[in-house]
Residue, then its C-alpha position, 0 to 999 in steps of 0.5 A: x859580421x859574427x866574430x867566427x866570420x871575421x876570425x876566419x877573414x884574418x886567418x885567410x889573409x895570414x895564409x895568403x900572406x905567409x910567404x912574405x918576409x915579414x908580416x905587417x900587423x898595422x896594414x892587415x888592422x887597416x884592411x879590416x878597419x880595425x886597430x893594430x891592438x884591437x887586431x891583435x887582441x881578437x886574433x888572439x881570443x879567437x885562434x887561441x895564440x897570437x898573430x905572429x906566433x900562428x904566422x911563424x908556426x904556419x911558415x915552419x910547417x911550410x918549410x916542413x912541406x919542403x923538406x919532404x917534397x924536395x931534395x933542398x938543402x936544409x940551409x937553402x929552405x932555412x934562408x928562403x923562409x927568413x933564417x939568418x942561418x942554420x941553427x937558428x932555422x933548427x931551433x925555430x923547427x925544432x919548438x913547432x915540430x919537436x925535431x930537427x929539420x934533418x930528423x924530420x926529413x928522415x922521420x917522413x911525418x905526415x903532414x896533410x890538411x886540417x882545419x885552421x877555422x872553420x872554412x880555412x884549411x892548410x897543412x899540419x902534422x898530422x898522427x897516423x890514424x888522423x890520416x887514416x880516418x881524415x880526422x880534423x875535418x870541421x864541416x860547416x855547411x851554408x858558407x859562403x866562401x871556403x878555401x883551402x890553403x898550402x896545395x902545391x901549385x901545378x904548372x907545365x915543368x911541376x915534378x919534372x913533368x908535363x902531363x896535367x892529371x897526374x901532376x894535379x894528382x900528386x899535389x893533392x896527395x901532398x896536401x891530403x898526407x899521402x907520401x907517395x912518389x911521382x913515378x908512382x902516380x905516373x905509373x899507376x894511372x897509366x900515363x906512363x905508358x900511353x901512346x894513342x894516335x888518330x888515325x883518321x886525322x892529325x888529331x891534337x887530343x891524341x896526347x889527352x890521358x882520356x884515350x889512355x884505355x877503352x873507357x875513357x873515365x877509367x884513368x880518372x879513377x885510377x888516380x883515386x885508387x893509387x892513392x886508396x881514397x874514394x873517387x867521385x865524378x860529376x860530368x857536364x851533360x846538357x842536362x847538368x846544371x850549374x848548381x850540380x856543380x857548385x852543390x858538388x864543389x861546395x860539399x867536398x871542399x867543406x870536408x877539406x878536399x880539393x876538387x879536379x875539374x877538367x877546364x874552369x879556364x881554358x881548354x878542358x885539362x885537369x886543374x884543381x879547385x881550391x876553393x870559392x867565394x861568393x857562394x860558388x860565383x867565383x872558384x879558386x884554385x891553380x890553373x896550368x893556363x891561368x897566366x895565358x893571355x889567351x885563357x886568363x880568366x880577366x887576369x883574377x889572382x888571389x894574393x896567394x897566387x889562386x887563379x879567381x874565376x867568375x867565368x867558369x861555369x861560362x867557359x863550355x871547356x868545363x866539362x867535368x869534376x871529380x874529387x879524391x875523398x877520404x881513404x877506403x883501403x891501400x893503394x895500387x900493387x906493383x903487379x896491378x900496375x905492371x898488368x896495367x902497362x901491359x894494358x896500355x902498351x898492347x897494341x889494338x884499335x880502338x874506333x879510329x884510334x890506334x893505341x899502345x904499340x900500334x899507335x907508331x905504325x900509325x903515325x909512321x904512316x900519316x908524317x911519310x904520306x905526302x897528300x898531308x903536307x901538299x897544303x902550304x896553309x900555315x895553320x893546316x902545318x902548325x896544327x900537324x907541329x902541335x901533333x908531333x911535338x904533343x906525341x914527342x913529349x908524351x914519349x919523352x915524359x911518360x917513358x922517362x916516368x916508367x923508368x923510374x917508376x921501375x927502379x924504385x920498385x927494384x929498390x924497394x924488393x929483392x930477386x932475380x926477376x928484378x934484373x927483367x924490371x932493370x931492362x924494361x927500365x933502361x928499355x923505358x929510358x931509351x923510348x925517352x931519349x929517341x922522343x928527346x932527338x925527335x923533338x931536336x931533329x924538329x928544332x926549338x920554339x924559338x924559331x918556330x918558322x924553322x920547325x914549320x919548314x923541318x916538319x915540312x922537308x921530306x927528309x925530316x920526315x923520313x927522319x922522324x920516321x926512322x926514330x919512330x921505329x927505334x921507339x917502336x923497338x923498345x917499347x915492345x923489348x920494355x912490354x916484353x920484360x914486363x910480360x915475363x915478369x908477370x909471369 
C-alpha cells in the first residue's frame, strides 16, 4: 500500500472520529498496525502537521459550521465539542479562524468543502473567489474509494421540515459554501407552494415534489438554479446500465461534489450520496430510511454515521442522480420565484392529476364520496390515511416555509408593495395551522386505530372537508397577493 493511499486511510479515520471527545492514537496505531509513534511520524510527514493538532482544527472548523447553520448559544457549541468554558473555546477559535466565535457568527465567512487528501474532502474556510471558481478540487481519477465528509445529515424533522429534496438541497449547499436560507430553497424550487391530488385514486405520490409542474425533472433543476450552480441528471431507463451510474457517480464526487440520487435504500425519495468504496460496490452518504428496519440496507453504517449500501443498484427504487457542480451564475430572483408560486398555485389539470388550487376541490370530493369508505379492509383505509396525513403536512410544512420565505424577503427590501407580501404571508401562515387542525381532528400515531376509525366516521369527514375549503380560501387570498404584487 503507497504512503499517499495510507495517509488518506488515516486521515478518513480521523474524520470519522472527529466527533468523539477524545481521539485515541494507540488504538487508531492497532487499526492500521502501526505503532503509536510510527503513526504519529507518518501523519505528520504526510499531512503536514500532527494528529492531534489536524484532529483539533477539524473539531473547530465543525464547530464553525454550527455557529452558522443555528442559532446555538455560543457556550452550548463550545461544551458539546469538549470546552471546559467559554474563554477557553474562543482562544482555541480564535488561532484556526483568526476571530472570535461571536465575530465569526457576525462575519458569516465561507465555509465549504475542500481537499483534505486526495479522495478525502470536508469542510474548510474558504476566500470568496475560491468559491466562486470551486477552487481546492484535487481530482484524482482511477480511485478506488472517495468520500466526502462534514455533509450535514438529512432526516424527516431536518431545518423544521419533512420534505426530502429540498432538505438534501440545503445540506449540500452547507457543504459547498453557499449561505443560503431554508425558505429560500423551499420557495425557489416550488415545494412551498404545491398541492397536486390524483383524481382518479387515493394516490400516496400526490405528495412526491416531482408533479410540483408540468415536467416533472423540472423541480429538480430548480434546486440547482437556487443555488446558480450547474445541474446534471442521469435517469434510470432499461437501457441504462449500472456502470453509467457509478461512471456518473465516480466522476462528481472526485471534483468534491455529492450527488442526489432518488432511492439507493428504500422507496425512490431523494438522498445524498457522499461517497463510495470498492470502486463503486458500495455508496455512502445519508439516507432519510437508512434506520428503517424495513429499507435498511443490512444495517451498514459507517463510523461517521454514512449509511453502507452494497444493494443499491439491486433496489429497483433507484431510479435517478443528479448532481449540483461548480457555480455558472447568481441565484434565482425574488420575482422569479414569486412568478413560480404563482405557477404552482394556479389551478389546472394536468392528465388525472389536479394541482394548485384545484387539487382542494379534488380531495374535498373523493373524502365526502362515500363508495371510498364502504371497504372495511384495513389495508384499503390505512393506504387513504397515508393519503390524507401526506396531504396535511404538504400544507402544513410547505405554506409554513412560504410564509417565511415571504418575510425574509420583506426584511431584506423597502416599500409599500411589502405589506401585499406580509398578507400573502400571514395568508400562507393560515393554510399551515388549518392543515395542523386537519391532522388533530385525525388523531396521532399512537393510537393509530383511532385514526382509522376518525378517517372512517362520516362526520370527520365533513370536518376535514369543511377545513379543506378554509385552506382553499387562503390559499387563493396568498395567490392573490402575489398576483398584484407582480404586477
Amino acid at each position: 500500500m503507497s504512503y499517499s493511499t495510507i495517509s488518506r486511510a488515516m486521515v478518513s479515520y480521523v474524520e470519522s472520529h472527529v466527533a468523539d471527545p477524545h481521539l485515541d492514537i494507540k488504538q487508531m496505531g492497532t487499526k492500521f498496525g502501526f505503532s503509536e509513534n510510527y503513526v504519529r511520524e507518518l501523519f505528520a510527514g504526510q499531512v503536514g502537521m500532527s494528529i492531534m493538532r489536524f484532529y483539533k482544527r477539524r473539531r473547530i472548523i465543525l464547530s464553525a459550521a454550527q455557529l452558522l447553520r443555528t442559532d446555538r448559544n455560543i457556550l452550548d457549541i463550545a461544551l458539546e465539542w469538549g470546552f471546559g468554558s467559554h474563554e477557553a473555546y474562543t482562544r482555541a477559535f480564535a488561532k484556526v479562524m483568526g476571530m472570535s466565535p461571536s465575530a465569526f457568527r457576525s462575519a458569516r465567512p465561507i465555509l465549504g468543502k475542500v481537499s483534505l487528501r486526495p479522495g478525502v474532502y470536508g469542510l474548510e474556510l474558504l476566500q470568496e473567489k475560491e468559491k466562486r471558481s470551486d477552487m481546492g478540487n484535487m481530482r484524482q481519477d482511477n480511485q478506488d474509494s472517495i468520500i466526502l465528509y462534514d455533509i450535514q445529515q438529512v432526516k424527516f424533522g431536518s431545518y423544521g421540515s419533512a420534505t426530502p429534496f429540498p432538505i438534501c438541497i440545503k445540506a449540500v449547499s452547507e457543504y459547498l459554501g453557499d449561505d443560503v436560507s431554508y425558505p429560500y430553497i423551499m420557495a425557489a424550487t416550488g415545494a412551498a407552494f404545491r398541492l397536486v391530488w390524483n383524481t382518479e385514486q387515493w394516490d400516496l405520490s400526490n405528495v412526491d415534489i416531482y408533479h410540483t409542474f408540468t415536467e416533472s425533472n423540472q423541480v429538480y433543476g430548480l434546486g440547482a438554479r437556487a443555488l446558480g450552480r450547474e445541474f446534471s441528471f442521469l435517469g434510470r431507463e432499461e437501457s441504462t446500465s449500472k456502470e453509467e451510474f457509478l461512471t456518473y457517480i465516480r466522476e462528481h464526487l472526485a471534483e468534491g461534489y455529492p450527488c442526489i440520487a432518488l432511492g439507493i435504500i428504500g422507496p425512490p425519495e431523494p438522498c445524498i450520496v457522499a461517497g463510495y468504496e470498492r470502486n463503486g460496490d458500495s455508496l455512502l452518504g445519508w439516507n432519510f430510511f437508512q434506520n428503517d428496519p424495513e429499507h435498511a440496507d443490512g444495517g451498514c453504517t459507517a463510523e461517521n454515521g454514512y449509511f453502507i449500501s452494497r444493494n443499491w443498484w439491486e433496489n429497483t427504487d433507484t431510479q435517478a442522480v443528479m448532481c449540483l457542480g461548480p457555480i455558472n451564475g447568481e441565484g434565482m430572483s425574488p420575482r422569479e420565484i414569486l412568478k413560480q408560486a404563482v405557477k404552482a398555485l394556479e389551478g389546472r389539470k394536468d392528465h388525472s392529476y389536479a394541482k394548485g388550487i384545484l387539487a382542494y376541490d379534488a380531495w374535498r370530493e373523493m373524502l365526502l364520496e362515500e363508495s371510498h369508505f364502504a371497504s372495511e379492509v384495513y389495508e384499503s383505509l390505512f393506504s387513504k390515511l397515508l393519503v390524507q396525513n401526506d396531504a396535511a403536512q404538504c400544507l402544513a410544512d410547505g405554506r409554513e416555509q412560504a410564509a417565511r420565505y415571504l418575510l425574509e424577503l420583506t426584511a431584506q427590501q423597502t416599500g409599500e408593495d411589502n405589506q401585499k407580501l406580509e398578507q400573502a404571508a400571514q395568508h400562507f401562515r393560515n393554510v399551515s395551522v388549518t392543515a395542523g387542525e386537519m391532522s388533530s381532528l385525525i388523531g396521532d400515531w399512537s393510537d393509530m386505530d383511532a385514526m382509522l376509525r376518525n378517517l372512517a366516521d362520516r362526520k370527520v369527514r365533513e370536518q376535514l372537508a369543511q377545513l379543506i375549503l378554509k385552506a382553499k380560501a387562503q390559499d387563493e387570498a396568498a395567490l392573490s397577493c402575489l398576483k398584484t404584487y407582480l404586477q
